[in-house]
C-alpha positions in Angstrom: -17.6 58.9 84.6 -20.6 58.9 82.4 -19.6 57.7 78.6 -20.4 60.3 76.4 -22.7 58.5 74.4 -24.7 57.2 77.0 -24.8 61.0 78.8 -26.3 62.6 74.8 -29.2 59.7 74.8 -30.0 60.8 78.4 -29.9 64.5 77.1 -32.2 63.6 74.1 -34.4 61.6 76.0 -35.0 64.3 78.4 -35.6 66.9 75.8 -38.7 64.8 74.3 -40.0 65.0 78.2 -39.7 68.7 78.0 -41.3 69.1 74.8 -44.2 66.6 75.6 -44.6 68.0 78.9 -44.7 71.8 77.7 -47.2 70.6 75.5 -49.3 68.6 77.5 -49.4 71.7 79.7 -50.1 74.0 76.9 -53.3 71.7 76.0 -54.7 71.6 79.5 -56.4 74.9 79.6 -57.8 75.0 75.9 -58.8 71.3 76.7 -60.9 72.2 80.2 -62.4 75.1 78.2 -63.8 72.8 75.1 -65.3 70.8 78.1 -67.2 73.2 79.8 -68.2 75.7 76.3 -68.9 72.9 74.1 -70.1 70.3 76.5 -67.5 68.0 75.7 -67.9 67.6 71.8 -64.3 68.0 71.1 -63.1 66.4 74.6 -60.7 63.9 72.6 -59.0 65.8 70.3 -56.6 67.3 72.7 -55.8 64.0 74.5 -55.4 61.7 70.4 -52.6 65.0 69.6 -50.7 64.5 72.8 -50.9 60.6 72.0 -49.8 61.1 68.6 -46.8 63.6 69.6 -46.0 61.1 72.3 -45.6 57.9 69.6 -43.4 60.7 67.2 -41.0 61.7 69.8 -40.6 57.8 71.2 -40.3 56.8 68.4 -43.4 53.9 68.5 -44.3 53.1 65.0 -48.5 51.9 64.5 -49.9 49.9 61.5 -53.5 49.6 61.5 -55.4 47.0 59.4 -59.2 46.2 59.8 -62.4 48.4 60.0 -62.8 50.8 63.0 -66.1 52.4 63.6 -67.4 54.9 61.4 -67.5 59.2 62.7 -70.5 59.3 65.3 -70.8 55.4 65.2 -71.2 54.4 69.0 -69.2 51.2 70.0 -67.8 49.3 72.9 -64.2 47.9 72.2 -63.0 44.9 73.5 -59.5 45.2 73.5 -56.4 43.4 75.0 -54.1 44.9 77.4 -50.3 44.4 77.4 -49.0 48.0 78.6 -49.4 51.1 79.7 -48.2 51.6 76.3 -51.6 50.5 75.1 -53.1 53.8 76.2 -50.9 56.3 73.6 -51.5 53.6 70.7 -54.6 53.2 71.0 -55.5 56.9 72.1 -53.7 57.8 68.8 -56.0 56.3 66.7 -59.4 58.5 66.9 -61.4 59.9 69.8 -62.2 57.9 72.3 -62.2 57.0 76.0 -60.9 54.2 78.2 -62.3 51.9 81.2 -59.4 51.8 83.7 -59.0 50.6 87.1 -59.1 53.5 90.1 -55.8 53.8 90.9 -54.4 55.2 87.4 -56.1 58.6 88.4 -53.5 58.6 91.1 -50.7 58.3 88.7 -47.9 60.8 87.6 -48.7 62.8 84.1 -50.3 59.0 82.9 -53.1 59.8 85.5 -53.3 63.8 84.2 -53.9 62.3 80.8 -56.8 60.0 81.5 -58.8 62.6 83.4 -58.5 64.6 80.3 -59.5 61.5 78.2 -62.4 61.4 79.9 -61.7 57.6 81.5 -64.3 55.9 83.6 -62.4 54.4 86.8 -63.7 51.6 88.5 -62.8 50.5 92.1 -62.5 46.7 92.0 -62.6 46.4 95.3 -66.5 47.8 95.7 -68.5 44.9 93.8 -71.3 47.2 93.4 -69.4 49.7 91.2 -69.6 48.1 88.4 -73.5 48.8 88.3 -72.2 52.4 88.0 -69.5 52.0 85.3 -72.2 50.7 83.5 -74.6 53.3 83.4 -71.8 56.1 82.6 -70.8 53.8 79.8 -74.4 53.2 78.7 -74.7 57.1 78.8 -71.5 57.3 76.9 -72.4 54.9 73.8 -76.0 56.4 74.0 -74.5 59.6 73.2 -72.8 58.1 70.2 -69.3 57.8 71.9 -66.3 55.0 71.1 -64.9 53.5 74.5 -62.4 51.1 75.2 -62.6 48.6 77.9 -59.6 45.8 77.9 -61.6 43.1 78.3 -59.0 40.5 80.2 -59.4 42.4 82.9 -55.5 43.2 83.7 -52.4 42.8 81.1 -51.0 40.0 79.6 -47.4 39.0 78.6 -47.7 39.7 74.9 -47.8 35.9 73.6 -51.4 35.2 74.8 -54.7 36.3 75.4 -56.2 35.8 78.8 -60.1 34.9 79.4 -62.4 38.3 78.1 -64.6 39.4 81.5 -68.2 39.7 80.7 -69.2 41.8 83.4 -68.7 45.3 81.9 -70.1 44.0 78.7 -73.2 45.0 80.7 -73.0 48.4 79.4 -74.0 47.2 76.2 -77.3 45.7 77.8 -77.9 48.9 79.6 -77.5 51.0 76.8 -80.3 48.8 75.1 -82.6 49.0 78.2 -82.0 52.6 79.7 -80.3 54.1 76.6 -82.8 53.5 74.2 -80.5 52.4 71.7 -81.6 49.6 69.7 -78.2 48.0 69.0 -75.1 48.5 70.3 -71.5 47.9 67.7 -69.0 45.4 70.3 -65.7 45.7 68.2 -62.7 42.6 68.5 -59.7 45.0 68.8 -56.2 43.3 68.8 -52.9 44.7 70.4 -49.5 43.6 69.7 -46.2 44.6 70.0 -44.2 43.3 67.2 -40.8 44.5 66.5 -38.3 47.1 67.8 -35.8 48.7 65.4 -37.1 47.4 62.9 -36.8 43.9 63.6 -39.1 41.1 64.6 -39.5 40.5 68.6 -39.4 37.1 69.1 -41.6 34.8 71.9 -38.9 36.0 74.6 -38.2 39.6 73.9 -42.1 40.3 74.0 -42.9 40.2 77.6 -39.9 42.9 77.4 -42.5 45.8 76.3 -45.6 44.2 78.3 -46.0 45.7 81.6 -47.6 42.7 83.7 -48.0 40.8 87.0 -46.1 42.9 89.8 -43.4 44.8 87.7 -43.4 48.1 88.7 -43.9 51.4 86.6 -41.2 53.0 86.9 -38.4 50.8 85.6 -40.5 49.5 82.7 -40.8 53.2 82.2 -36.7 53.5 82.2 -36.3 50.6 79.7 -38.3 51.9 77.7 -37.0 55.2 77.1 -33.8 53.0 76.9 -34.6 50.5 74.3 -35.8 52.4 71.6 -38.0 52.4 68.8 -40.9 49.5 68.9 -43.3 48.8 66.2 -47.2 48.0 67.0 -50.0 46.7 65.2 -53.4 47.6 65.6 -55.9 44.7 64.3 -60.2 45.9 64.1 -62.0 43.0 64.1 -65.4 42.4 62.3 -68.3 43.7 64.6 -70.1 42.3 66.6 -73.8 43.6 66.9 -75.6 43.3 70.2 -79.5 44.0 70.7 -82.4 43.2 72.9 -82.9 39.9 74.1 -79.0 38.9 73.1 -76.1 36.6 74.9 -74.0 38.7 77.0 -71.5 36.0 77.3 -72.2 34.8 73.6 -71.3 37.7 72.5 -68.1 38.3 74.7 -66.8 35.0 73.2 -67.0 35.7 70.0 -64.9 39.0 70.4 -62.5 37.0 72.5 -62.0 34.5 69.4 -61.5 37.3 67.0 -59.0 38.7 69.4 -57.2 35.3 70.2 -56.8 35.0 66.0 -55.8 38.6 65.7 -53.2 38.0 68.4 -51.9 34.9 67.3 -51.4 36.1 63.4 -49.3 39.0 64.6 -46.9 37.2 67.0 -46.7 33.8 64.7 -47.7 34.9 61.2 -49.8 32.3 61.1 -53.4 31.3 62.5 -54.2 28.4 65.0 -56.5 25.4 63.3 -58.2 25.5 66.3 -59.6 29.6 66.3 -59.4 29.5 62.4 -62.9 31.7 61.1 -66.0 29.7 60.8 -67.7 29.2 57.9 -69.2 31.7 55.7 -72.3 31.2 56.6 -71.6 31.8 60.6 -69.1 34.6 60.0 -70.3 36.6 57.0 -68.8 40.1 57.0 -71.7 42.1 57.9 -71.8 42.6 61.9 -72.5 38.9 63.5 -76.3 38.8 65.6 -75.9 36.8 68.4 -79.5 35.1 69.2 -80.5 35.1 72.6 -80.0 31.6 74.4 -83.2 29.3 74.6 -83.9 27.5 77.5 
């Protein structure tokens, strides 16, 4: 027999589904419609308000610190990726769109939601597609659009940051040469999961929220719902500002440091020695130029 207790969080927990599902299908149409009539000005509206109903009802709690990009301002964000839970925190925040790999589209209500975020899939397994991400993404930030793209490559435990991939960082190259754009804004942006009701999650309780190596979706989904309230914190880093003739890989690094610092002050409360800032005079606050290599 079912404990009572346990049967009325069941109960509640379905009632948020039913609620964010009515919504969700409520938004579709109206969504679609913005698309086509106003040629996708307003496409991520609908999708942030579904986010931002999903974080009320589960009860995720955000706190942002740092500078995002300002209304209009193009960017590429270099984020880390822990969860799926990434995608409703982040997607909270402000319009945007993701990067993600193919087979999300296929996916239950989390695949609905990034068709109608506007994600551009890529299929790892066809080398060549990453030339096309690249020009949609150049086309994106040429039309003054923020987009995401977890730069790891795949998610992480929680307690570290994997190696940033510089391959997709291409977009920002192609939005330079076939764009016309005469810089394009990289931004650091840092992930973490850092409490849950309320109190701190410690170095073995934070793989718990990440969703990582072979675990499969639908129990992570289940303990979730389970668990309760968790708290994440959103960290901007300072800009990075890419233009002709620049260091793809330069500039990847330097978004990868910001991120490893970001990460590592959130889970430790305290900064490494060895990724502490540089000096003021190689990390002022204005946007950081990478110069191009010589030879």
């Amino acid at each position: 027999m079912i404990a009572p207790a346990l049967l009325a969080r069941h109960a509640k927990t379905g009632l948020r589904l039913l609620v964010y599902l009515t919504a969700l299908a409520l938004l579709i149409g109206p969504h679609r419609l913005s698309m086509a009539v106003a040629g996708g000005r307003f496409a991520g509206v609908a999708p942030m308000l579904m986010h931002r109903l999903f974080l009320r009802l589960f009860q995720v709690r955000v706190r942002v610190t740092g500078t995002p990009p300002s209304g209009g301002e193009a960017a590429l964000v270099l984020a880390n990726h822990i969860s799926w839970l990434d995608i409703p925190v982040l997607g909270s925040l402000r319009p945007l769109s993701f990067v993600a790999k193919s087979e999300i589209a296929g996916w239950p209500v989390i695949g609905v939601m990034a068709k109608l975020q506007r994600t551009v899939f890529i299929d790892r397994a066809r080398k060549r597609h990453t030339a096309v991400v690249n020009t949609e993404l150049s086309r994106r930030l040429s039309a003054g659009e923020v987009v995401v793209l977890f730069a790891e490559g795949t998610t992480g435990d929680g307690n570290r940051l994997l190696p940033f991939r510089t391959s997709l960082v291409g977009a920002a190259r192609a939005a330079l040469t076939v764009g016309g754009l005469e810089r394009v804004r990289l931004q650091p942006l840092c992930i973490a999961y850092t409490g849950r009701h309320g109190m701190p999650l410690t170095r073995k309780e934070r793989p718990e929220v990440a969703w990582y190596g072979d675990m499969e979706l639908a129990p992570h989904l289940a303990l979730f719902l389970e668990r309760g309230p968790i708290d994440a914190e959103i960290v901007w880093g300072e800009p990075v500002t890419f233009a002709d003739g620049m260091d793809r890989k330069a500039a990847t690094a330097l978004a990868e440091a910001a991120v490893r610092r970001s990460l590592q002050a959130a889970v430790t409360g305290r900064i490494p020695q060895a990724d502490r800032p540089a000096p003021p005079e190689t990390a002022a606050s204005p946007p950081i130029l990478i110069p191009a290599p010589t030879a």
